[in-house]
N, C-alpha and C positions, 0 to 999 in steps of 0.2 A: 773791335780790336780786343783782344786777349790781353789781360796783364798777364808779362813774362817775369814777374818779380816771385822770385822764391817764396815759400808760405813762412820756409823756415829754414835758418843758417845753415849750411853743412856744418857736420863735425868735424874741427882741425884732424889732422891726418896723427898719429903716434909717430910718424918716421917723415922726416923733410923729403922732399919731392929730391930728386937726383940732378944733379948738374946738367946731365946730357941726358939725352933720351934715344933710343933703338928707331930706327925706320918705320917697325910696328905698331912701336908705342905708340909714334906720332901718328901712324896712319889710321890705327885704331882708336884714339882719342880724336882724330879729327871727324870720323864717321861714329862715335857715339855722340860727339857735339851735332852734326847733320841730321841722326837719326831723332835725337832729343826736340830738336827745334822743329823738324817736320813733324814728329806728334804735336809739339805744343800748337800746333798750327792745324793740326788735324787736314795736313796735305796730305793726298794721295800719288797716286802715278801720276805727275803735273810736270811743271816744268821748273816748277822750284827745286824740285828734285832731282832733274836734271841739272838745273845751276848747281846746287850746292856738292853735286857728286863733281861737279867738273874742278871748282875749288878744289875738294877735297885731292883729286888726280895729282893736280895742277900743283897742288903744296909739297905735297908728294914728290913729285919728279922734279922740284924748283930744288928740295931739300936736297936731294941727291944727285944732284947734276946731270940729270937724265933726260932735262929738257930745257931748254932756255928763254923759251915763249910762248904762250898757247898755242901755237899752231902747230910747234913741236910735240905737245901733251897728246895734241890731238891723232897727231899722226901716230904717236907710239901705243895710244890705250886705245881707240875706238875703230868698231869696220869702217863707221861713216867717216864722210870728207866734212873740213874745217868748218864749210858755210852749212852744210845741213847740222851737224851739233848744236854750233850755234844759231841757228832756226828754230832748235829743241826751246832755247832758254830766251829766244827774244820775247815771246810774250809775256812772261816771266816781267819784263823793267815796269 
């Protein structure tokens, strides 16, 4: 198992983080967090990365009221149907 523990602090930010944040923002900082942990993990095309992109959807559309439950996520982002997605990421637990 990898330690996931920084080698070293980040640098406080010069400007406080904003109150709210943009659809982007969030969508974008949730897929630099996915993309970060799948290097640190040195996962390929698996199925981790399938879970974590469905997160990622999933936060997405929760945030925005665009979907209400996985299966909603699934129907609006993916060709595939609800059981095969999640086929992607069962072996994944």
């Amino acid at each position: 198992m990898s330690d996931l523990t920084p080698t070293s602090p980040a640098a406080p930010s010069p400007h406080p983080p904003p109150d709210m944040f943009t659809k982007q923002q969030v969508g974008d900082a949730l897929n630099n967090a996915a993309d970060d942990i799948l290097e640190a993990v040195d996962a390929g095309d698996d199925d981790l990365r399938d879970a974590l992109n469905l997160i990622v959807n999933a936060t997405v559309a929760y945030l925005t009221g665009r979907a209400q439950n996985l299966q909603e996520v699934v129907e609006q982002g993916y060709d595939a149907g609800y059981e095969e997605v999640l086929g992607w990421i069962e072996v994944a637990r």
